[in-house]
BAFI-3210 file (N, C-alpha, C; in Angstrom, 3 decimals, decimal comma, padded with zeros to 6 digits):
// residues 132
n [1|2|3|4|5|6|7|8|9|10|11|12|13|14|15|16|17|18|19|20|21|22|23|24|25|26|27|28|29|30|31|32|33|34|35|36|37|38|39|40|41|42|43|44|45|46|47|48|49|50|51|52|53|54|55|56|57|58|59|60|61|62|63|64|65|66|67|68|69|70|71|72|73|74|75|76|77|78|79|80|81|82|83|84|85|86|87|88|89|90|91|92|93|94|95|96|97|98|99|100|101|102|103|104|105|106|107|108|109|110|111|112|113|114|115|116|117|118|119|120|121|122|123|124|125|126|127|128|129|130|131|132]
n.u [024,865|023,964|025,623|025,961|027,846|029,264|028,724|030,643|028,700|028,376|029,579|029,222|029,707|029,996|031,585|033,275|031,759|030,396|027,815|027,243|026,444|025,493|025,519|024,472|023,875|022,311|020,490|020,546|021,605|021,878|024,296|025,846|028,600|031,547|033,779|036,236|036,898|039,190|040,026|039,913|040,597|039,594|036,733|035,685|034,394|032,429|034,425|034,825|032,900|031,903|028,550|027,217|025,140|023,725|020,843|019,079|018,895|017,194|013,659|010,516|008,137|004,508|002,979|002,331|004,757|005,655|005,358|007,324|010,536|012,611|015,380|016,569|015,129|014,043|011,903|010,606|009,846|009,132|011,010|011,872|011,102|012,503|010,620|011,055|009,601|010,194|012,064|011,916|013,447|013,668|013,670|014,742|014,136|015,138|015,511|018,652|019,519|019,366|017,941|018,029|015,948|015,698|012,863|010,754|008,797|006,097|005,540|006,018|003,716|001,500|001,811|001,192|002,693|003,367|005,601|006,243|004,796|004,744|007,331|008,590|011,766|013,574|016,428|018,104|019,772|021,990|022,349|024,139|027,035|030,432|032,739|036,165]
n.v [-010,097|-008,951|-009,735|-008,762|-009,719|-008,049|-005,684|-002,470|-000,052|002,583|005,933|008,661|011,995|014,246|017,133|015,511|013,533|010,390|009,107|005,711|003,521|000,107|-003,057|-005,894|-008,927|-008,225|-006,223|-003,121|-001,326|001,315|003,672|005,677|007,111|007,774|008,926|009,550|009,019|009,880|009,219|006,928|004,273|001,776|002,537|002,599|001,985|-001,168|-002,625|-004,800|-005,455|-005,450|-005,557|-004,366|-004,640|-004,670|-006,546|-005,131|-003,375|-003,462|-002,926|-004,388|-004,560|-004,737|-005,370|-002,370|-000,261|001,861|004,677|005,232|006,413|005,177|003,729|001,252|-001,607|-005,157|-007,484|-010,188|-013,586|-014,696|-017,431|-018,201|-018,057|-016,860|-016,626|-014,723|-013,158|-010,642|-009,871|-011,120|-012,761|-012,720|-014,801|-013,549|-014,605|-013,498|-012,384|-011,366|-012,634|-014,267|-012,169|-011,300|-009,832|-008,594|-007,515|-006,603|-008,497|-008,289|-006,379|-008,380|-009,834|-007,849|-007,329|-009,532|-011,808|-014,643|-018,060|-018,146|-015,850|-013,031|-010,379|-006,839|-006,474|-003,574|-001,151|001,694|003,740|005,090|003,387|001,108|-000,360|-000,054|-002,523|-004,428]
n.w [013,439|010,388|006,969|003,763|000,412|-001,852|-005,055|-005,497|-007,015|-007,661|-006,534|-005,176|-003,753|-001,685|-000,066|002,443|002,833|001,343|-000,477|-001,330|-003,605|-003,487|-005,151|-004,808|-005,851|-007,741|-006,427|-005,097|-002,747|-000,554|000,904|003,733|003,762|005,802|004,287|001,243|-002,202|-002,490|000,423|000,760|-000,810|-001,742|-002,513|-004,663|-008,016|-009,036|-007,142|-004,615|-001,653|001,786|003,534|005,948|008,781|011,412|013,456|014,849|013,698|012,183|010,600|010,295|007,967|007,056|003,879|002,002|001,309|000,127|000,546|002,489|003,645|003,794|002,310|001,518|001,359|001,617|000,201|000,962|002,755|005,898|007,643|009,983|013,387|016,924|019,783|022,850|025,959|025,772|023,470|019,540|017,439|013,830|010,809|007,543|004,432|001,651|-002,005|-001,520|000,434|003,417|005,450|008,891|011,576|015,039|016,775|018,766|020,836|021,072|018,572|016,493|017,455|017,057|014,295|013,297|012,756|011,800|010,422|007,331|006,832|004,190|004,284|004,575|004,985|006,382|006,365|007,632|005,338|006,790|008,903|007,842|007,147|005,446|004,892|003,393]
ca.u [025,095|023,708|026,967|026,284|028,716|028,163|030,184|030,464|028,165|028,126|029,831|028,627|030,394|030,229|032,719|033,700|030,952|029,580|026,649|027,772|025,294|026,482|024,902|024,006|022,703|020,845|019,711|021,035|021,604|022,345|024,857|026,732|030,049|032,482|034,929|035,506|037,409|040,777|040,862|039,270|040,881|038,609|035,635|035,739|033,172|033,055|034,958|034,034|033,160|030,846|027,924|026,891|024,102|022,602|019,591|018,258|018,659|016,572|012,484|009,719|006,716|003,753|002,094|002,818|006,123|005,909|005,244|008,168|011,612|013,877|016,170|017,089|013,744|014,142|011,055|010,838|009,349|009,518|011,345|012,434|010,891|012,476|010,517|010,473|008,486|010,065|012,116|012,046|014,395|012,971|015,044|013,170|014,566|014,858|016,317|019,618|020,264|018,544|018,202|017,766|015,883|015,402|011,994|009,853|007,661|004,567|005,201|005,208|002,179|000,820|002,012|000,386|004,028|004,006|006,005|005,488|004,471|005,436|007,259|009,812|012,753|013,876|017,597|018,289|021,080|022,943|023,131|024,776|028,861|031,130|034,113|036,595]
ca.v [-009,144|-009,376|-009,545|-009,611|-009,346|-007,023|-004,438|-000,848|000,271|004,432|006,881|009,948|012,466|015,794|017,144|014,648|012,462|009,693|008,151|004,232|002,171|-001,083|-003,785|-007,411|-010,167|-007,310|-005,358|-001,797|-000,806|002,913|003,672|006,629|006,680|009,282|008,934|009,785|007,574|010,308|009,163|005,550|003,884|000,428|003,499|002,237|001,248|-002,661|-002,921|-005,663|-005,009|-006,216|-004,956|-005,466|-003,990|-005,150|-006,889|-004,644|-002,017|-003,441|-002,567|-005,015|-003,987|-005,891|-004,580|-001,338|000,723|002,543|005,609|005,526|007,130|004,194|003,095|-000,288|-002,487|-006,471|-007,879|-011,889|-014,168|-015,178|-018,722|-018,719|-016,841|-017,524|-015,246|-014,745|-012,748|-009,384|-009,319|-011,992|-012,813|-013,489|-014,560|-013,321|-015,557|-012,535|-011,990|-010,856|-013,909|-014,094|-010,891|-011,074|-008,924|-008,228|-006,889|-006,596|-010,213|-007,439|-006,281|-009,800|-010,106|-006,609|-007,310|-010,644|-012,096|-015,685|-018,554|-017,795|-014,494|-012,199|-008,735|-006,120|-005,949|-002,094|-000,614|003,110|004,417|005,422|002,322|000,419|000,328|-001,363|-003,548|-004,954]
ca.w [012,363|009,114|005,843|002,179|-000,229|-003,123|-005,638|-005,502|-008,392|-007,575|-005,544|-005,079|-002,976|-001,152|000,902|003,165|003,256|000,240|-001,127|-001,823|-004,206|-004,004|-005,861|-004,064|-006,486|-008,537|-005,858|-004,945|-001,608|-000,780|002,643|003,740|004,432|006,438|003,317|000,084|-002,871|-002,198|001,509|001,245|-001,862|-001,430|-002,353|-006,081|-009,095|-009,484|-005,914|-004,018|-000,437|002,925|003,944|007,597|009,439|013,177|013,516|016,021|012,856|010,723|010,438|009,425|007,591|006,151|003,263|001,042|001,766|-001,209|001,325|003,207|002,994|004,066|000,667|001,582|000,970|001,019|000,340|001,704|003,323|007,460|007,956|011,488|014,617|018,086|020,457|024,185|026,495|024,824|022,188|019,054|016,107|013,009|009,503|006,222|003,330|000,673|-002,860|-001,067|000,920|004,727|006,693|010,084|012,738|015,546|017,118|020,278|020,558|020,801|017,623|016,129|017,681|016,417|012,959|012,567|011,999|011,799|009,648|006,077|006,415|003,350|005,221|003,696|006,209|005,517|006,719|006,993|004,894|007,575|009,216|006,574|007,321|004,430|004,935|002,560]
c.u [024,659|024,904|026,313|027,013|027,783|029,296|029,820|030,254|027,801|028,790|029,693|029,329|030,134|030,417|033,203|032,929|030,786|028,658|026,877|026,173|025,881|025,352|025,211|022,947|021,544|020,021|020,314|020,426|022,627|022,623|025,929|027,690|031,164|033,387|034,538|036,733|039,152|041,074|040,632|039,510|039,692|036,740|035,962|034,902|033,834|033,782|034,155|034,542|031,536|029,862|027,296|025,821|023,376|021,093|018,904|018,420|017,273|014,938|011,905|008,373|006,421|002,988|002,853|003,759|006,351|005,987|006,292|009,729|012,869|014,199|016,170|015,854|014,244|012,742|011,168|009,761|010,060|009,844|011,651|011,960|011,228|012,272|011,009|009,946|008,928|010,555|011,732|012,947|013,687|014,178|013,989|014,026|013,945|015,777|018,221|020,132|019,167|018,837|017,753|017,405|015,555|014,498|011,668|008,832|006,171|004,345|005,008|004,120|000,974|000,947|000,843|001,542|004,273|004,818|005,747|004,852|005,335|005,491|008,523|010,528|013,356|015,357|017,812|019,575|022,360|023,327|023,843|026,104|029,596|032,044|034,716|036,195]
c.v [-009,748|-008,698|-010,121|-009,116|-008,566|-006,254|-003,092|-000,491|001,857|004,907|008,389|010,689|014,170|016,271|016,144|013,214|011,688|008,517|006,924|003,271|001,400|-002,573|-005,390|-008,048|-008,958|-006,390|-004,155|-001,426|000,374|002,782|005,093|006,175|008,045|009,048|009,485|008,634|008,439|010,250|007,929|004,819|002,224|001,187|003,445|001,466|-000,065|-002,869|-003,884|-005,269|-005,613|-005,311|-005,054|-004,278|-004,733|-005,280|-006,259|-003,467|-002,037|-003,535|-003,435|-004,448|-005,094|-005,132|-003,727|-000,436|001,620|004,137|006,209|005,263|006,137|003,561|001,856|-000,867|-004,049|-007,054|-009,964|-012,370|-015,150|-016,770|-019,394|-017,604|-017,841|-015,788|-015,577|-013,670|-011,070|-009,120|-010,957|-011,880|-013,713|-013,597|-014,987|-013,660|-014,103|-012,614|-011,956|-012,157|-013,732|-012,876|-011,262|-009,967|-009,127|-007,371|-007,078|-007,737|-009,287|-006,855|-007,382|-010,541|-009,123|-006,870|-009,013|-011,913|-013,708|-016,166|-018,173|-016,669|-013,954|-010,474|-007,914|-005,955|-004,538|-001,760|001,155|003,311|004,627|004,541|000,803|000,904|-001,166|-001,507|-004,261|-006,312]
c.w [011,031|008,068|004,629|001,590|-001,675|-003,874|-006,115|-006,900|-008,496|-006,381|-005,679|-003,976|-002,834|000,162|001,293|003,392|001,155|000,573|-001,783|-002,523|-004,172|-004,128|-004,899|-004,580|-007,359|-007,775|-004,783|-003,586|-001,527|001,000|002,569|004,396|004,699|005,663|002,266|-000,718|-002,833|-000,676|001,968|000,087|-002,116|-001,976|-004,458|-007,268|-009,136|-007,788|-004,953|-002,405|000,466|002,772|005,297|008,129|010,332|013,112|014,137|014,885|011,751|011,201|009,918|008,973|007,129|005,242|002,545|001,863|000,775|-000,568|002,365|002,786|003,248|002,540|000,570|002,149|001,048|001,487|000,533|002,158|004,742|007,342|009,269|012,582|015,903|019,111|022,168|024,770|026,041|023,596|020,722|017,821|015,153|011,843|008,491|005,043|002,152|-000,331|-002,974|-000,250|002,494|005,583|007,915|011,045|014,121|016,299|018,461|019,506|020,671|019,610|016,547|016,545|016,816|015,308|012,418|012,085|012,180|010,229|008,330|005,526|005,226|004,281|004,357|005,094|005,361|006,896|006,390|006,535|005,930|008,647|008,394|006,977|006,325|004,812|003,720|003,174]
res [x|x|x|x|x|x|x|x|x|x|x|x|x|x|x|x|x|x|x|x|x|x|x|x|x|x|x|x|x|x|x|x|x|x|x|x|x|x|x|x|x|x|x|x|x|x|x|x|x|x|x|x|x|x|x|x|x|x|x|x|x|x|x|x|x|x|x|x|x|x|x|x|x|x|x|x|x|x|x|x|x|x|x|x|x|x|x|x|x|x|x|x|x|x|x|x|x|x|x|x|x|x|x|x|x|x|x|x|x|x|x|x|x|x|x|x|x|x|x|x|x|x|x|x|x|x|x|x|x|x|x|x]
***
């Protein structure tokens, strides 16, 4: 599991559901959440809270993303790949602290993905779940 800490810098809300910005080291990550701040008190500006999201959630690109609709961007650079014959785990030393994913060892082949590579690991909104 990938955890950074961070503090609730927007909530946005309608009906039942909200829109959580929450700020990590200067950089704004957007997550929905089945609450709102009258049934989830911890759902508060400035509030400090987790962020966790599964390596097998997270997307690598190389190159321009400017085109695509995923919110949560960390641009980095590759420090660690351990593959085997399908999947591989890579950890991309970013802004935010180290993300970790999870891919197929054919797309780190397809991508071009060794050591040192520069890649944006990207998270969809909706897999983003906060914890105190």
């Amino acid at each position: 599991m990938n955890v950074l800490n961070g503090n609730i810098a927007e909530v946005r809300v309608n009906g039942e559901l909200s829109i959580v910005r929450v700020d990590v080291k200067d950089h704004l990550l957007s997550c929905i959440v089945i609450d709102t701040p009258e049934t989830a008190d911890y759902l508060v500006r400035g509030g400090e809270v987790k962020v966790i999201f599964k390596e097998t959630e997270v997307i690598i690109a190389k190159g321009d993303t400017q085109g695509i609709s995923l919110r949560n961007k960390f641009k980095g650079k590759v420090v660690r790949i351990d593959s085997d014959i399908l999947l591989s785990k890579l950890a991309i030393d970013t802004p935010v602290g180290t993300i970790t994913s999870i891919i197929t060892s054919n797309a780190v082949k397809d991508l071009g993905v060794k050591l040192g590579t520069e890649v944006t690991a990207m998270v969809k909104t909706n897999e983003l779940i906060l914890s105190r």
